[in-house]
C-alpha positions in Angstrom: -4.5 71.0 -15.2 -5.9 69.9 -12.0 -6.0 65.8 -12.4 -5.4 62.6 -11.1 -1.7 63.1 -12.1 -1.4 65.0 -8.9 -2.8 61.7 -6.2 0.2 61.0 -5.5 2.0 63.9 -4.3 2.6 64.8 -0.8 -0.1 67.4 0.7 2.9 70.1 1.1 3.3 69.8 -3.0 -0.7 69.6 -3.8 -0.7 72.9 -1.5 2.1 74.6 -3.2 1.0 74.2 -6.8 -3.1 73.5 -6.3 -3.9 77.1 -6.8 -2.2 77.7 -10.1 -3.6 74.4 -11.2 -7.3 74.9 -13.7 -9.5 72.4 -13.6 -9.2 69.6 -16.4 -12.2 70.3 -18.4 -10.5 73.5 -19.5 -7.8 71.1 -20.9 -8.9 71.0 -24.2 -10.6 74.5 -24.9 -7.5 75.7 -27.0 -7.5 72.8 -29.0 -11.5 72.6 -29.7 -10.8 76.6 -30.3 -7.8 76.2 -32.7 -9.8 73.2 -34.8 -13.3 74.0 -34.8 -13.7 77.8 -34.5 -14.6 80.3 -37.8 -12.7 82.9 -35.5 -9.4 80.5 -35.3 -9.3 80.6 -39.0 -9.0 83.9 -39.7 -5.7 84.5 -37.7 -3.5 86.6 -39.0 0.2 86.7 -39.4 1.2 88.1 -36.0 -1.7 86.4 -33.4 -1.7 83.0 -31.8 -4.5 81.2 -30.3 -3.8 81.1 -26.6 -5.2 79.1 -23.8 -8.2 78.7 -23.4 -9.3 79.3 -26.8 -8.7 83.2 -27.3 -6.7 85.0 -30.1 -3.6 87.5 -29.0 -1.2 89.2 -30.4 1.9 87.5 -30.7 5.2 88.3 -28.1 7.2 91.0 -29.3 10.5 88.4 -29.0 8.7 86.2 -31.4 7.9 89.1 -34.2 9.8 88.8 -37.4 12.4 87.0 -35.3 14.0 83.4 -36.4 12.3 81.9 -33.5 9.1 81.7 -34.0 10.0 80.1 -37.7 12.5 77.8 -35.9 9.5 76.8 -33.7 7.0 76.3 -36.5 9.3 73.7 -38.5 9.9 72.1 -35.1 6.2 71.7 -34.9 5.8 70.4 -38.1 8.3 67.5 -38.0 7.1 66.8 -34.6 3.4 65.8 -36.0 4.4 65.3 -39.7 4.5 61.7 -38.7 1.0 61.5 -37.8 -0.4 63.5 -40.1 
């Protein structure tokens, strides 16, 4: 996300990374999506809500492998605290 985060970077780095940068309002589209949308609720084993707030198919290396069940429990220890 394009930000202040980047002010202080030289003007070679700003140029070198300022076009794949999005603007920051964009920031939180995939959150808003995942939390408040009808269509984010209905996702099926298989899709993951991607930025900025679309639905997709999951990656093939991620299908029925360990992974992605490694990475969910990851997830849910990381914010089990707040929760």
């Amino acid at each position: 996300m394009k930000s202040d985060l980047q002010r202080n970077m030289s003007k070679l780095q700003t140029l070198l990374i300022g076009w794949t940068l999005y603007p920051a309002v964009n920031g939180a589209y995939t959150e808003l999506f995942a939390g408040l949308s009808p269509e984010a609720a209905d996702v099926k084993e298989g899709e993951w809500v991607v930025p900025f707030g679309r639905i997709m198919a999951l990656r093939k290396d991620y299908k029925g492998s360990k992974a992605a069940g490694e990475f969910w429990e990851w997830c849910e220890e990381q914010v089990g605290r707040y929760a």
